[in-house]
RODO-2510 file (C-alpha; in nm, 4 decimals, decimal comma):
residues 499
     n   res          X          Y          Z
     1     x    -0,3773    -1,6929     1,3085
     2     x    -0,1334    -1,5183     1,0767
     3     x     0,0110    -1,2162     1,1443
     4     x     0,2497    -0,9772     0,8640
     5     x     0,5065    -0,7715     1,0492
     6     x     0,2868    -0,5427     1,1161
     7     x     0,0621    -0,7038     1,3456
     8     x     0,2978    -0,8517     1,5560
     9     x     0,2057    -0,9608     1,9191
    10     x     0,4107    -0,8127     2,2087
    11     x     0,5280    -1,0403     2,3760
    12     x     0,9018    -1,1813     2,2821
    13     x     1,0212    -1,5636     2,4174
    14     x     1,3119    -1,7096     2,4613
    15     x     1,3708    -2,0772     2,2855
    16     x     1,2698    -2,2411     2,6250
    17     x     0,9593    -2,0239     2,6973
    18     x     0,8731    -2,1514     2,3430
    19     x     0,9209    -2,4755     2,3765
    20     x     0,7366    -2,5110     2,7447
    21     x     0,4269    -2,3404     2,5135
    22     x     0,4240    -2,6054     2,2766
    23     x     0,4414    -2,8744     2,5149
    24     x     0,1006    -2,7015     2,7066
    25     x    -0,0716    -2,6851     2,3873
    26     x     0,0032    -3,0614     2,3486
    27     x    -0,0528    -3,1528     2,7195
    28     x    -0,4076    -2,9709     2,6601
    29     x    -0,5227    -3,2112     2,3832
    30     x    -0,3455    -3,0574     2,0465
    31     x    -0,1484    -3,3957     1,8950
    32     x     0,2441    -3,2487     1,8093
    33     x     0,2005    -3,4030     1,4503
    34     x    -0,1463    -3,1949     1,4029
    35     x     0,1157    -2,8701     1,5523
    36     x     0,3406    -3,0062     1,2971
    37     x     0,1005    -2,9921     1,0078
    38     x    -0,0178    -2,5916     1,0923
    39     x     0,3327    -2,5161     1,0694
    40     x     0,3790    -2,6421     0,7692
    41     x     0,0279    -2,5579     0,6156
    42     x     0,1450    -2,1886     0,7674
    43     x     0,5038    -2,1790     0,5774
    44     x     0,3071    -2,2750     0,2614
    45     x     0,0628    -2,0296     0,2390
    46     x     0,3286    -1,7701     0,3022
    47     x     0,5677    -1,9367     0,0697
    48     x     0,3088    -1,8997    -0,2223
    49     x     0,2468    -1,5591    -0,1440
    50     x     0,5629    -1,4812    -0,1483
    51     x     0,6153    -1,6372    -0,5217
    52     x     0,2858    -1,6989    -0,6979
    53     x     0,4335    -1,8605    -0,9685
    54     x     0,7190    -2,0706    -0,8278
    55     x     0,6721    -2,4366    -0,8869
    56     x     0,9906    -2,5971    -0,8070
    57     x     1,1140    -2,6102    -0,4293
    58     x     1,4271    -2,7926    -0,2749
    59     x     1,3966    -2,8776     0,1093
    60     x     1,7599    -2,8977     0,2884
    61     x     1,6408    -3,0974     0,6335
    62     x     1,8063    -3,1764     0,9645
    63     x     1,6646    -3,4477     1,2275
    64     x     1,4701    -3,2558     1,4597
    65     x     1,0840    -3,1009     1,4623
    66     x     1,1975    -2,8528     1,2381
    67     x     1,2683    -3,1136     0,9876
    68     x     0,9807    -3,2475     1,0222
    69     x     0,8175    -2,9276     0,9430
    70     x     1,0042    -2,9767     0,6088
    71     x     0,9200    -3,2989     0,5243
    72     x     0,5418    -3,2283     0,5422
    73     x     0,6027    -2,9091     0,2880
    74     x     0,7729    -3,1081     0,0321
    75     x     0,4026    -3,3769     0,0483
    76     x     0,2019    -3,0236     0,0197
    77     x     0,3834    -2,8888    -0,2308
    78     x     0,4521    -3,2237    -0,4425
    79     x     0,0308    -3,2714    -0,4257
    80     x     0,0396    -2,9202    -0,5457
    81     x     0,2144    -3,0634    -0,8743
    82     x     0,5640    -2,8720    -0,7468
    83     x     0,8740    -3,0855    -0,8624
    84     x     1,0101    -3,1154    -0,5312
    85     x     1,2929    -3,2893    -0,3609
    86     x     1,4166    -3,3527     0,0105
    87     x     1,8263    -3,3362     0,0488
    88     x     1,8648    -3,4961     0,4154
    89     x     2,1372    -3,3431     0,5940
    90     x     2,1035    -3,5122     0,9228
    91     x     2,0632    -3,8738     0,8873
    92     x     1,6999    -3,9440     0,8495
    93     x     1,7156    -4,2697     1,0303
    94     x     1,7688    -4,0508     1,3614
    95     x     1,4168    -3,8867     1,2925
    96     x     1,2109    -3,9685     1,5870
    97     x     0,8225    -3,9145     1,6854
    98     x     0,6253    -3,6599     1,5276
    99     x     0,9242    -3,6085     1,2310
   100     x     0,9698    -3,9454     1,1406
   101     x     0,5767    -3,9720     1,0724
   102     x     0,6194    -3,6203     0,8762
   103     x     0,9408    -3,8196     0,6893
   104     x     0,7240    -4,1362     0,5995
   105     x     0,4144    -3,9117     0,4751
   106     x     0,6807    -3,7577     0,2405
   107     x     0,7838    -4,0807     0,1196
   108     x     0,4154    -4,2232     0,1075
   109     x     0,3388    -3,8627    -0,0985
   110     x     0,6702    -4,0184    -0,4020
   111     x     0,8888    -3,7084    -0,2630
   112     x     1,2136    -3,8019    -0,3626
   113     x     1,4416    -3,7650    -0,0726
   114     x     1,8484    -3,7820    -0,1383
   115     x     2,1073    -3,7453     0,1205
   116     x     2,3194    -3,4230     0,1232
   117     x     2,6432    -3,4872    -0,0343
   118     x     2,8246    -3,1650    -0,0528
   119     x     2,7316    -3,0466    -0,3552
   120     x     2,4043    -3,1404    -0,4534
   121     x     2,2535    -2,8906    -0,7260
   122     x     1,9513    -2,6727    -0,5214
   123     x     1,6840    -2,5593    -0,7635
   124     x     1,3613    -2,3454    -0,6960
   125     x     1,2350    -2,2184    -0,3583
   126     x     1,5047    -2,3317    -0,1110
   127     x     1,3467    -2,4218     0,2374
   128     x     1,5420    -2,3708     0,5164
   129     x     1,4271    -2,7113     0,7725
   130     x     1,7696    -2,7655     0,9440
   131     x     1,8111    -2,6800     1,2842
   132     x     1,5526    -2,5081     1,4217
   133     x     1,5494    -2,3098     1,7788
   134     x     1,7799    -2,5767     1,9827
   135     x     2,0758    -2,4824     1,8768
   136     x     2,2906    -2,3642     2,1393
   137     x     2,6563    -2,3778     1,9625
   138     x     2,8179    -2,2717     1,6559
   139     x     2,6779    -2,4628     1,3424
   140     x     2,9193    -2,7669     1,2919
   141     x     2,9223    -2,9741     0,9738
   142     x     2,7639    -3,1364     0,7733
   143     x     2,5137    -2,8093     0,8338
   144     x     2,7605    -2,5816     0,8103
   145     x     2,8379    -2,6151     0,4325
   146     x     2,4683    -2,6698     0,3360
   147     x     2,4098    -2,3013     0,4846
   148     x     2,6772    -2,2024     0,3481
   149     x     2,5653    -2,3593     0,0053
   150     x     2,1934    -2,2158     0,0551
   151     x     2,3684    -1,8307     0,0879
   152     x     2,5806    -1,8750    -0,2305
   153     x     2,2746    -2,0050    -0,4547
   154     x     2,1329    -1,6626    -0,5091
   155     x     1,8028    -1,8541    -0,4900
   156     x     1,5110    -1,7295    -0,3184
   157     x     1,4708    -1,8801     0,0510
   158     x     1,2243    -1,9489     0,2866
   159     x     1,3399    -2,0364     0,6610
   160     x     1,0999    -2,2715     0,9037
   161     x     1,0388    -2,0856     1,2177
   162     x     1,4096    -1,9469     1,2461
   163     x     1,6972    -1,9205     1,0014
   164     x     1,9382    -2,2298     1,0825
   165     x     2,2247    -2,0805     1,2992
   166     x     2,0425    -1,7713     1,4169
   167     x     2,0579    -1,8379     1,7976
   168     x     1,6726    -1,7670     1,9019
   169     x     1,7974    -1,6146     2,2353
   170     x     2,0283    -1,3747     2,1484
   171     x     2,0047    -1,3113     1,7773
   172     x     2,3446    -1,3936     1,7390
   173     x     2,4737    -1,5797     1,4421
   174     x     2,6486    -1,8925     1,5507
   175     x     2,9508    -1,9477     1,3282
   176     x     2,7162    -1,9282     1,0349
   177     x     2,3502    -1,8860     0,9487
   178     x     2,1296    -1,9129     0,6370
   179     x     1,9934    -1,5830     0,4871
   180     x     1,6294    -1,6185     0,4519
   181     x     1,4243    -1,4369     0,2254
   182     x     1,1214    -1,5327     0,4226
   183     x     1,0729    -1,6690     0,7508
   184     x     0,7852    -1,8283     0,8938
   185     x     0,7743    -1,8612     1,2639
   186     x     0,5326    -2,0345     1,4994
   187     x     0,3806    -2,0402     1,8193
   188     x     0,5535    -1,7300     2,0101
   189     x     0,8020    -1,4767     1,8715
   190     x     1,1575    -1,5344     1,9482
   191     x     1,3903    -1,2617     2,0741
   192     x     1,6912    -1,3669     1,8199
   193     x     1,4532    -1,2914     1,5565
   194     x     1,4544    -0,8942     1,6192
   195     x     1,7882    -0,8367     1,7480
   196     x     2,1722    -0,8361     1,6784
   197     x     2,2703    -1,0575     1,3140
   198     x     1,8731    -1,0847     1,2839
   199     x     1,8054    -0,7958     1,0191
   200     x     2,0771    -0,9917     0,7840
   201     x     1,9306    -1,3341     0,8186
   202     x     1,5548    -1,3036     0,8537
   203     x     1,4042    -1,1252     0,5230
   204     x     1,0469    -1,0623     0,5622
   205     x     0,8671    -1,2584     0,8690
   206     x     0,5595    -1,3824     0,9371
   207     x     0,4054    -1,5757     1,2409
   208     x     0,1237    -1,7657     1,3067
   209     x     0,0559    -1,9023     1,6868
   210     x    -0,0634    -2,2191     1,5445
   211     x    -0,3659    -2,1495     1,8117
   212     x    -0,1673    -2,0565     2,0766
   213     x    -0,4054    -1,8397     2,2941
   214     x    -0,3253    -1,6061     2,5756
   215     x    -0,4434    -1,8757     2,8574
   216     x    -0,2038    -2,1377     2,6971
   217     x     0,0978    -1,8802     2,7495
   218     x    -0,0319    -1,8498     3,1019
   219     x     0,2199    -1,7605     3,3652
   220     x     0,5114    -1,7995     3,1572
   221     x     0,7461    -1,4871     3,1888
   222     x     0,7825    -1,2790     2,8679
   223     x     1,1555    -1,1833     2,7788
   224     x     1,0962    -0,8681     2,5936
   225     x     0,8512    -0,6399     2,4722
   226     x     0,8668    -0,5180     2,1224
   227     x     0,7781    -0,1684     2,0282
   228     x     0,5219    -0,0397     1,8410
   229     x     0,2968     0,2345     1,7530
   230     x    -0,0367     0,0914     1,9861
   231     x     0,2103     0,0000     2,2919
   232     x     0,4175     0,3226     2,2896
   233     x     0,3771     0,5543     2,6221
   234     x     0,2665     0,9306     2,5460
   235     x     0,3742     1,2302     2,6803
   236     x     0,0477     1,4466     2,7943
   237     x    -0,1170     1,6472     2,5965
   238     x    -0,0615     2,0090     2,6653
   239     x    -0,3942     2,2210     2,7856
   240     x    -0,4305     2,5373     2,5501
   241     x    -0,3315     2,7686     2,8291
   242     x     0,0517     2,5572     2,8445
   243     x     0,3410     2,7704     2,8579
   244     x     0,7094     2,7171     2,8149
   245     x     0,7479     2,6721     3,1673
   246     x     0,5293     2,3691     3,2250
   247     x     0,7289     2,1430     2,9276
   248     x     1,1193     2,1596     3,1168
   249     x     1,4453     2,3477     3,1056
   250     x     1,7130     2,0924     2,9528
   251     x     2,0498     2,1819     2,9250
   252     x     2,3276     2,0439     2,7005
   253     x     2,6880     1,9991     2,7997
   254     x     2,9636     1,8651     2,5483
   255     x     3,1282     2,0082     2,2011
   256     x     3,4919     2,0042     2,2499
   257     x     3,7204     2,1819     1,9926
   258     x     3,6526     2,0023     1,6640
   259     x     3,3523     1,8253     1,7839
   260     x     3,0957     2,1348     1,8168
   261     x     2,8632     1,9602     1,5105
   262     x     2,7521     1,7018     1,7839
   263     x     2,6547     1,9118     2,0599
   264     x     2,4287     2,1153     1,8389
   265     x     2,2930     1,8306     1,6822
   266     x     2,1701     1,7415     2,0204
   267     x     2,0234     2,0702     2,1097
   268     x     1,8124     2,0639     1,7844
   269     x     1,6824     1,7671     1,8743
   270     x     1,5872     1,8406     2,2030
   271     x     1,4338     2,2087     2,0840
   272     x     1,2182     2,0536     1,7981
   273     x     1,0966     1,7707     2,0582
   274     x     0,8864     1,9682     2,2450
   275     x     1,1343     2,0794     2,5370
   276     x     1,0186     2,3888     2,6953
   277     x     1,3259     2,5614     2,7155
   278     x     1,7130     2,4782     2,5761
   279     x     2,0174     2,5912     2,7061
   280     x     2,3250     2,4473     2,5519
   281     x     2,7065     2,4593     2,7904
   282     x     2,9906     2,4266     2,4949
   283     x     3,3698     2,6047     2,4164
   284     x     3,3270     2,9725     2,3584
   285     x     3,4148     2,9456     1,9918
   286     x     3,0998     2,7545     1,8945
   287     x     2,8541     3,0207     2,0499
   288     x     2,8321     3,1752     1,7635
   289     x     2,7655     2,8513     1,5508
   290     x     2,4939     2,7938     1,7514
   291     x     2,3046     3,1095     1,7596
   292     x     2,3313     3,1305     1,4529
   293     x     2,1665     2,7852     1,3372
   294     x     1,9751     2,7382     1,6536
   295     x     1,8643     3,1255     1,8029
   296     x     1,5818     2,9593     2,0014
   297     x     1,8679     2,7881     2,2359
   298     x     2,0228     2,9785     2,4982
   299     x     2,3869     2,9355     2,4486
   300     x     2,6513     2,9367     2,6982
   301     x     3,0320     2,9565     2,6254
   302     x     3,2120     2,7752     2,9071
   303     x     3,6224     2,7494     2,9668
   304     x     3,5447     2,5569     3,3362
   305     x     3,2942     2,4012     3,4951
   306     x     3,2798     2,6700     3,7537
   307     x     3,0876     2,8566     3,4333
   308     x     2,8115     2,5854     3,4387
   309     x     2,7440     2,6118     3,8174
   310     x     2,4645     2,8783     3,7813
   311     x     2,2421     2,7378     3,5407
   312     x     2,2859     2,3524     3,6622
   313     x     2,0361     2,5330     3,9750
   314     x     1,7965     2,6454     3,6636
   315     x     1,7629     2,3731     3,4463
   316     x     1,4998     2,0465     3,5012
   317     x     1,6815     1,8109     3,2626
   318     x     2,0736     1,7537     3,1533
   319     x     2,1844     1,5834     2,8541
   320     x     2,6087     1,4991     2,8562
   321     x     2,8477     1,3634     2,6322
   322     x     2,7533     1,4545     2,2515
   323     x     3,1157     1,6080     2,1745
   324     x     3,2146     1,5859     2,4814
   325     x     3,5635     1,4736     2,4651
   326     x     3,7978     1,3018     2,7028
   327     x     4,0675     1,5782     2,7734
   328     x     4,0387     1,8485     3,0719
   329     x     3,7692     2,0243     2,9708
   330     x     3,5120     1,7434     2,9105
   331     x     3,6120     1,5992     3,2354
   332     x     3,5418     1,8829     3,4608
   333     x     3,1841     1,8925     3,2899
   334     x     3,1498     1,5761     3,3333
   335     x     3,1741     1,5913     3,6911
   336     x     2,9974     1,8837     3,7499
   337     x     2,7011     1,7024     3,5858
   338     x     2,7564     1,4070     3,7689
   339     x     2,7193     1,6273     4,1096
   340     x     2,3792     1,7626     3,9985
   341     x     2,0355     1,6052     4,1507
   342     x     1,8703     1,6171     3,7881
   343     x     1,7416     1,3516     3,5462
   344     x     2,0057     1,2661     3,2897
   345     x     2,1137     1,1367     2,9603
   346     x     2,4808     1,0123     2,9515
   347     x     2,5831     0,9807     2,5732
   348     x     2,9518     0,9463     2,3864
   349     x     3,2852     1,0498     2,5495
   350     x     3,0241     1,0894     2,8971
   351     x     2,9926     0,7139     2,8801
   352     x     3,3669     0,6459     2,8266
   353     x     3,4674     0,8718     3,1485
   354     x     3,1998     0,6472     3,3206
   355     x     3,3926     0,3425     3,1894
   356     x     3,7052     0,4598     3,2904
   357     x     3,6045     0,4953     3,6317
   358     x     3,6799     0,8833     3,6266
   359     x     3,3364     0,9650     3,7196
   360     x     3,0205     0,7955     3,8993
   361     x     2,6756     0,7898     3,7408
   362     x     2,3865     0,9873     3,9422
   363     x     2,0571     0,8848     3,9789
   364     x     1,8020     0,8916     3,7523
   365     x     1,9677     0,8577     3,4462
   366     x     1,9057     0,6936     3,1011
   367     x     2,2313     0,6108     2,9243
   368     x     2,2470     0,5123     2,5216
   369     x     2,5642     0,3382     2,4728
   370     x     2,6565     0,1694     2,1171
   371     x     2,8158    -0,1764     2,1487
   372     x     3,1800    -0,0321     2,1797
   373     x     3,0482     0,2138     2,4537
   374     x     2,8783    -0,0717     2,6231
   375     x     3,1601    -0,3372     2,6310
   376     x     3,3701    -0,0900     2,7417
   377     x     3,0866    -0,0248     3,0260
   378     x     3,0703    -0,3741     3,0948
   379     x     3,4666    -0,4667     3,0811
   380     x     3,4049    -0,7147     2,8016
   381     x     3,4416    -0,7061     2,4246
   382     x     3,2404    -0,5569     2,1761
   383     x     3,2044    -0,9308     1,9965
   384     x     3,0903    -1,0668     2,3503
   385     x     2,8052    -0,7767     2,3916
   386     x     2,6789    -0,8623     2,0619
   387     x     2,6991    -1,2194     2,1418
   388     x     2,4167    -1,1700     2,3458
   389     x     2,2727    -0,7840     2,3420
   390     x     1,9798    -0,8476     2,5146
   391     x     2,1958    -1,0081     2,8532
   392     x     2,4371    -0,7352     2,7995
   393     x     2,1880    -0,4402     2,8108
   394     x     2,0434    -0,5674     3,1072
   395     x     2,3580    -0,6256     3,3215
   396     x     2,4665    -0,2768     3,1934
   397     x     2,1268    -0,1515     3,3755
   398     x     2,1810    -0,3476     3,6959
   399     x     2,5288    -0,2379     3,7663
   400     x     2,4728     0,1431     3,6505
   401     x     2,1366     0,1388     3,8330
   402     x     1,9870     0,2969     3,5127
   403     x     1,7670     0,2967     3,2279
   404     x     2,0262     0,1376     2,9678
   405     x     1,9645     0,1859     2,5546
   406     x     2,1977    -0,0381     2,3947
   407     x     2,1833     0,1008     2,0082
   408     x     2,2429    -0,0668     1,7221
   409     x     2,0184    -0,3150     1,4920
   410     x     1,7400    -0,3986     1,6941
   411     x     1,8078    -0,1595     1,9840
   412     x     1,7280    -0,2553     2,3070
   413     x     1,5695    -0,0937     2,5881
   414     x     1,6768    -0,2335     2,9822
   415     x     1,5485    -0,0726     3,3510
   416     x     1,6646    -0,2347     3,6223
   417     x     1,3904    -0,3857     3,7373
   418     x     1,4235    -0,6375     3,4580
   419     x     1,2215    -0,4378     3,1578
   420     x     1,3285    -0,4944     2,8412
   421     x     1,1435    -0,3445     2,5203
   422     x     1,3083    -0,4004     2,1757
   423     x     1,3023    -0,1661     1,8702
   424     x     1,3833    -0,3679     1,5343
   425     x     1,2706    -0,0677     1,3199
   426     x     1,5319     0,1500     1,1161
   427     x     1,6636     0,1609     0,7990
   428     x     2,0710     0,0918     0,7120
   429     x     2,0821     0,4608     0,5396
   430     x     2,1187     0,5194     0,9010
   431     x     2,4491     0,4030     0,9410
   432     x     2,5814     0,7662     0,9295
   433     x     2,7526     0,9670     1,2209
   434     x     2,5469     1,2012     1,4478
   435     x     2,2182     0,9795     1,4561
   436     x     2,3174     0,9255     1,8484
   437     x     2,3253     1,2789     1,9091
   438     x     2,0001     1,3399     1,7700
   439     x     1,8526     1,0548     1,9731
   440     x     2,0389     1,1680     2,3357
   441     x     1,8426     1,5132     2,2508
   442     x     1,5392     1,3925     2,1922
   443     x     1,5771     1,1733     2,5159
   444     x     1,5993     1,4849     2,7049
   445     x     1,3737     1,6549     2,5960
   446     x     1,0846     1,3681     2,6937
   447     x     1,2314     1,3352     3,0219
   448     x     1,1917     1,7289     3,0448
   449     x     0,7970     1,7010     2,9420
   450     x     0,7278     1,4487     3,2283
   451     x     0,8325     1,1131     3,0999
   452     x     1,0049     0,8485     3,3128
   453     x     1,3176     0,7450     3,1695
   454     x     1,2110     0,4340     3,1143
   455     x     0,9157     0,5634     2,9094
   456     x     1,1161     0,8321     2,7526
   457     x     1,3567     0,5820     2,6114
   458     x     1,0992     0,3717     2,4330
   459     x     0,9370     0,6089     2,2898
   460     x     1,2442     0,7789     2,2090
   461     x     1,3762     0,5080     2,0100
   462     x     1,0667     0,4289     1,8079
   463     x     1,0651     0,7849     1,7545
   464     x     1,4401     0,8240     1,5826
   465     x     1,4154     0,4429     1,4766
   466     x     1,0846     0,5421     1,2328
   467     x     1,1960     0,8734     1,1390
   468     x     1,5399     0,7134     0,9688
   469     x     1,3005     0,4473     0,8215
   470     x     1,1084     0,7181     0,6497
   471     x     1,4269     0,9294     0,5646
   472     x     1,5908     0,6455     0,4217
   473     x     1,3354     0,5449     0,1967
   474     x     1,5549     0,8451    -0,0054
   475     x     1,8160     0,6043     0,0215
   476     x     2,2012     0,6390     0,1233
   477     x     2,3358     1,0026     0,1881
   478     x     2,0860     1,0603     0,5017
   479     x     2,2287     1,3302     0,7268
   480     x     2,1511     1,2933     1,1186
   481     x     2,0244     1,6412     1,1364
   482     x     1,7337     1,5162     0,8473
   483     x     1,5771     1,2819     1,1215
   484     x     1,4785     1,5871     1,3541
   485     x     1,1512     1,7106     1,1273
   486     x     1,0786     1,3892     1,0571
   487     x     1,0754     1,3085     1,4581
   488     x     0,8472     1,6160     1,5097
   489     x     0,5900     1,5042     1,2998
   490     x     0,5589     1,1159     1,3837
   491     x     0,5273     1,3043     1,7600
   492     x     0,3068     1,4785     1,6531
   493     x     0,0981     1,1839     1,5578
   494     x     0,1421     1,0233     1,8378
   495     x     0,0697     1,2411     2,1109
   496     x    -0,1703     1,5449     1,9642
   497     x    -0,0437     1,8671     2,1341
   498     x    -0,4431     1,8808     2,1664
   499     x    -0,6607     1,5738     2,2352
***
């Protein structure tokens, strides 16, 4: 069945999980060229919804499935009375099986198939059939300069079950990778197409199992979850007879000279979350900043950690890093913290003591790292974490022992038990500083109203991730601080104060 983006299944597969589906719907009596022909009835239908009154369509194919795929939407749409055309970029005479009955159908159908030269003029809908899930490495020639020719036409596209050079793994872009307008994907959901380069390659998706039913995905091991408003966890509702005391005490530490915007940012977040009580540890000088924007938080001037030693016995819940700094002050806070048998949230300059091996991580805490933070985490480069986000976020949870959110397009969500839940919502209005202090804030303050970290993550992340959509449906100019109302109220929604 068809599904728009939103009504999405769960479950997201790796390219090999995919593939071992396919071959059980085949090994359980489905013929690969009848598989062949949903797909392509399935990128049709999608392809005319997308532009009702298109009628011209260019198909660039390779010499795999996916070509295949390709060739049997150039017979629909030429029986259609399209003017169509096939440019063959892999040599058809390698076409094997299932595709080389798809090619000869074409052919039988008077679809006029040329060989790529180069520079062959593309008309119409362009339709993406070239390489399909398998690739592994970057995109060599000839394919390289026929995506590169389908991104400079300024034509609308349409991309068979993955953009060409999106890696279906990782989400990575492999050297080069077509930007699709639409993309029509089959059987199971890919990670790559959520994650990482994804959001500039895959335009507006839509999937259909091709009959795929739970039994034929059987035992085989799901690689993420994805996020979404009917799989989200929920904090409890509160009885009418709740008081402050039964929703936490979480206390924020950071806010260095010159960087006091972030640690209030944080405590906002955290107040207008649902936390029962705030308490925010920052330089002396900002006290007054803060009690004058936020009275509701108690605020504590500190010169030493020594100052903080007090309330760490008070408070359920710490959040550390927004502002934090790297110089002497932010380190003896950070250590402090790191002595303290609470849940935390380790966010910003926290994270790059961690890295630096000045401090070691306690238990029980959820960390939010952006790529930088991570790679510096993991000792690698920020190119190699976004190479493959979904390995790195996991191998940061292993070797922290933590809940890990690795933010950025497509955040990702890793426990070490081997979770992973993926967030592709958000809106690039968001790319604006102080969004990660917001989100480290409202971290907290689910961890302080019961959550596991695990579940306060996800839900904290669809939370911030929704709110910027919404906010930056204004468009560019959004301000971190105008995500915390709108964070309150999709709460709200969620999880009714009263059932």
């Amino acid at each position: 069945m068809p599904h728009t983006k939103d009504e999405l299944p769960d479950a997201l597969y790796g390219a090999a999980q995919v593939r071992e589906i396919d071959a059980r719907l085949i090994a359980a009596g489905t013929p690969g060229f009848e598989l062949m022909q949903r797909a392509a009835h399935a990128t049709w239908r999608a392809l005319v919804r997308q532009w009702p009154t298109a009628d011209e369509m260019t198909v660039l194919a390779g010499h795999g499935n996916n070509a295949g795929d390709g060739y049997l939407l150039a017979a629909m749409a030429h029986r259609a009375g399209w003017r169509v055309r096939v440019l063959a970029v892999g040599d058809a005479q390698r076409l094997q099986g299932d595709a080389a009955l798809a090619h000869a159908e074409a052919l039988a159908e008077g679809v006029s198939v040329l060989g790529w030269a180069g520079q062959n003029e593309l008309r119409g809908v362009i339709v993406d059939a070239l390489l399909g899930t398998g690739l592994t490495g970057d995109v060599r020639e000839p394919y390289r300069t026929a995506i590169e020719a389908i991104n400079a036409s300024g034509l609308p596209v349409t991309a068979v079950d993955i953009p060409s050079g999106l890696s279906a793994d990782t989400g990575h872009a492999l050297g080069t990778a077509v930007c699709a307008d639409l993309t029509v994907t089959f059987i199971a959901l890919k990670v790559g197409l959520f994650t990482g380069d994804a959001a500039d390659h895959v335009g507006e998706l839509v999937f259909n199992d091709l009959q795929a039913t739970a039994e034929t995905c059987g035992d085989i091991p799901v690689n993420a979850r994805r996020l979404h408003a009917a799989n989200l966890p929920r904090p409890a509702p509160r009885r009418p007879g709740s008081h402050k005391g039964r929703f936490g005490h979480v206390l924020l530490i950071g806010g260095d000279h010159g960087f006091g915007g972030a640690i209030l940012l944080s405590t906002e977040s955290a107040l207008r979350s649902g936390a029962g009580m705030v308490s925010l540890a920052t330089r002396p000088e900002h006290v007054p900043a803060a009690l004058t924007r936020i009275p509701e938080a108690m605020a504590l001037g500190v010169s030493s950690a020594n100052q903080l030693m007090g309330l760490l016995e008070k408070v359920s819940v710490l959040v550390v890093g927004p502002g934090l700094g790297q110089a002497g002050w932010g380190r003896a806070l950070v250590s402090a913290a790191a002595n303290a048998p609470l849940p935390q949230v380790w966010d910003a300059d926290a994270l790059n003591l961690l890295a630096e091996g000045f401090v070691s991580l306690p238990r029980d805490c959820v960390i939010t790292p952006h790529p930088g933070e991570a790679a510096r985490l993991l000792g690698i480069s920020t190119a190699q974490v976004q190479a493959d986000r979904p390995a790195a976020a996991l191998a940061l949870s292993k070797k922290y022992t933590a809940v890990v959110v690795l933010k950025g397009a497509g955040s990702l969500i890793a426990h070490p038990d081997g979770r992973l839940a993926l967030c592709h919502q958000g809106h690039p209005a968001m790319a604006t500083a102080g969004l990660g202090d917001v989100l480290a804030g409202l971290t907290g303050a689910l961890l302080a109203q019961g959550m596991d970290g695990f579940d306060a993550a996800c839900l904290a992340v669809w939370l911030h991730a929704n709110a910027g959509m919404h906010q930056g449906k204004f468009g560019r100019g959004l301000a971190a601080s105008d995500l915390i109302p709108a964070i309150r109220q999709l709460l709200e929604e969620h999880a009714p104060c009263l059932k």
